[in-house]
N, C-alpha and C positions, 0 to 999 in steps of 0.2 A: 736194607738191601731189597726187601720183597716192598714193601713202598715204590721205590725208585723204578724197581721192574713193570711193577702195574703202572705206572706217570708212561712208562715208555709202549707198555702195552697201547696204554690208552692214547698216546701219540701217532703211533702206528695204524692204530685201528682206524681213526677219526680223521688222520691229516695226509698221513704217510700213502695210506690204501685209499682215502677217501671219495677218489675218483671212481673205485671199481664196486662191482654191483655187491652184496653181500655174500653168496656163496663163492666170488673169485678174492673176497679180503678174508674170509675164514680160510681159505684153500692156501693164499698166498701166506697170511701170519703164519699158519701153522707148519711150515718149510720153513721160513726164514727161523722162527722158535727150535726148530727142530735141528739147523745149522748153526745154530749158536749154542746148543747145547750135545753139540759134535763134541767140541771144543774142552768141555768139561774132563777129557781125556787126556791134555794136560794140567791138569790143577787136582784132580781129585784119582781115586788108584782105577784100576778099571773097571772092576764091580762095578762101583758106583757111579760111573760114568756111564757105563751101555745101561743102568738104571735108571739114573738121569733122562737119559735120549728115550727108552724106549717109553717111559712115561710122560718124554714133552710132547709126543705126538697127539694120544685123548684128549691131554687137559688144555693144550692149546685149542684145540678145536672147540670143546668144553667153554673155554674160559673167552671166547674170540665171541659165540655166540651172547654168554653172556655179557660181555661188556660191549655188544653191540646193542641189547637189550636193555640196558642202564641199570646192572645188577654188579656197579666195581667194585663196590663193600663186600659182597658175598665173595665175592672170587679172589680179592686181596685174604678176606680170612681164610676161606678155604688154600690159597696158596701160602699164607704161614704156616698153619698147622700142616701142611703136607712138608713143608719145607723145614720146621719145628721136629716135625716126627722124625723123618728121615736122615737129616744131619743128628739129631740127636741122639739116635738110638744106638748106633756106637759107643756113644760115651756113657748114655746111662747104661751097658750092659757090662760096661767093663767092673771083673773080679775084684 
């Protein structure tokens, strides 16, 4: 899943936004990132959802720059292990 998100990351960034200058394709990604993980509100409980959204905001911007920078290995592992920790740590904390 975090594979497939960075391939769309990087389609968006490179193809989608490609016309626009670079602080209107970080401004732009990081809205459209951020309305797609509105959405996590039905799928996961609400915690986790307004945790979700209020964290897609940083790391999109975060992550827009860098893979505008040609840094998508870093930002794909940093989005596993964010993604790794966070979905995970429910279940490892369970009694």
């Amino acid at each position: 899943e975090v594979l497939f998100q960075q391939v769309i990351f990087l389609f968006m960034l490179d193809i989608v936004l490609g016309a626009m200058q670079v602080s209107d394709r970080v401004y732009w990604f990081t809205i459209i990132i951020g309305f797609l993980h509105f959405f996590n509100v039905f799928f996961l409980s609400t915690r986790e959802a307004v945790i979700f959204f209020i964290f897609s905001f940083p790391m999109a911007v975060l992550f827009s720059i860098m893979i505008l920078n040609g840094l998508l290995l870093v930002t794909t592992s940093m989005h596993l292990w964010f993604y790794l920790i966070f979905a995970g740590y429910p279940w490892l904390m369970k009694k």
